[in-house]
C-alpha positions in Angstrom: 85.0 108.0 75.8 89.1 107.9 75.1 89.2 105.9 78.5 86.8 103.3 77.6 88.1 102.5 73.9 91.4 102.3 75.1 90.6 99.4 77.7 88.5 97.7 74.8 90.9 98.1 72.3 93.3 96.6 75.5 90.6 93.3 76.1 91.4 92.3 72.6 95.5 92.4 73.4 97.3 89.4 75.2 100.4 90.1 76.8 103.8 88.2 75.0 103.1 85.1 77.9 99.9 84.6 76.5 97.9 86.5 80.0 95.5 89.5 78.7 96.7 92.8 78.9 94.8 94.4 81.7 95.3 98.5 81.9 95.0 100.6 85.4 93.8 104.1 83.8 92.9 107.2 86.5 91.0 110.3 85.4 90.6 113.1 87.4 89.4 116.6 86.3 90.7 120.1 87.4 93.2 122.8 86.1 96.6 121.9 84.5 99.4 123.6 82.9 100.3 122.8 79.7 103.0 123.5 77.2 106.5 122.3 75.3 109.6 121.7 76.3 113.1 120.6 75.1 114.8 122.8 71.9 115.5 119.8 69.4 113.0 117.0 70.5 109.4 119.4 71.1 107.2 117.3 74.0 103.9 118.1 74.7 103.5 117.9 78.4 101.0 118.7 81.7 101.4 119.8 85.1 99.9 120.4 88.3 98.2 118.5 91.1 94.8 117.6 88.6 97.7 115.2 87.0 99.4 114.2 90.1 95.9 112.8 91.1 94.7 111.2 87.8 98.9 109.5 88.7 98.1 108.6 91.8 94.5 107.1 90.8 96.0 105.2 87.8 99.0 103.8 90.1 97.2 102.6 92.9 93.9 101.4 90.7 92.8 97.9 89.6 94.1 96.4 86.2 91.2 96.3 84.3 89.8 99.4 85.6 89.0 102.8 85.3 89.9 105.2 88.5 87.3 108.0 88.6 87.9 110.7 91.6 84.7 112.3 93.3 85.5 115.4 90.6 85.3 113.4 87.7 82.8 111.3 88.6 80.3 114.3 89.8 81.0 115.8 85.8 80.4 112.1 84.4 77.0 111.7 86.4 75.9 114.3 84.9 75.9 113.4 81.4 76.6 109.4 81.5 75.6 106.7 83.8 78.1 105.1 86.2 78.4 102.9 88.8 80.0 103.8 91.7 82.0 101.4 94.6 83.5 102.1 97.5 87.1 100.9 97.6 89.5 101.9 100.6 92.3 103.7 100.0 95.7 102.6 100.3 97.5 106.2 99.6 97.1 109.7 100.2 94.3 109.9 97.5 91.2 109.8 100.0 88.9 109.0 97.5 88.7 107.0 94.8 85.6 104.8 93.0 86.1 103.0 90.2 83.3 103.0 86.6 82.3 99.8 86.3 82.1 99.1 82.0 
């Protein structure tokens, strides 16, 4: 749901030239490591290749879209409806479909 309001609340935004603000966002879903670093500044921060995926989705998406992977989307079939398209990969990520909205 965070995905979805985010590029709504983005539809409504224009860009300082006056061209809407279109957002690439990739989700993928798997185990991460989380925790804080740094001594005076505390970040909140995770690792591991479930975020180096949902990266490599979000990089290489389409503005405007969401990037699901086959993981996430398998999870989001079951409880929501989405449509799926085939695009062709242009990295190392072999699969990727975007959810239409």
């Amino acid at each position: 749901d965070m995905a979805l309001e985010v590029m709504e609340a983005a539809r409504r935004l224009e860009r300082p030239d006056g061209e809407p603000l279109r957002l690439r966002i990739g989700l993928h879903s798997g185990p991460v490591v989380a925790g804080v670093i740094g001594q005076s500044r505390l970040v909140y921060d995770l690792w591991g290749d479930t975020v180096n995926v949902a990266r490599c989705m979000e990089s290489q998406g389409i503005p405007g879209r969401i990037q699901v992977s086959w993981a996430t989307h398998e999870r989001l079939s079951k409880s929501s409806t989405c449509a799926v398209s085939s695009v062709p990969s242009r990295t190392r990520c072999d699969c990727r479909s975007p959810l239409s909205v």
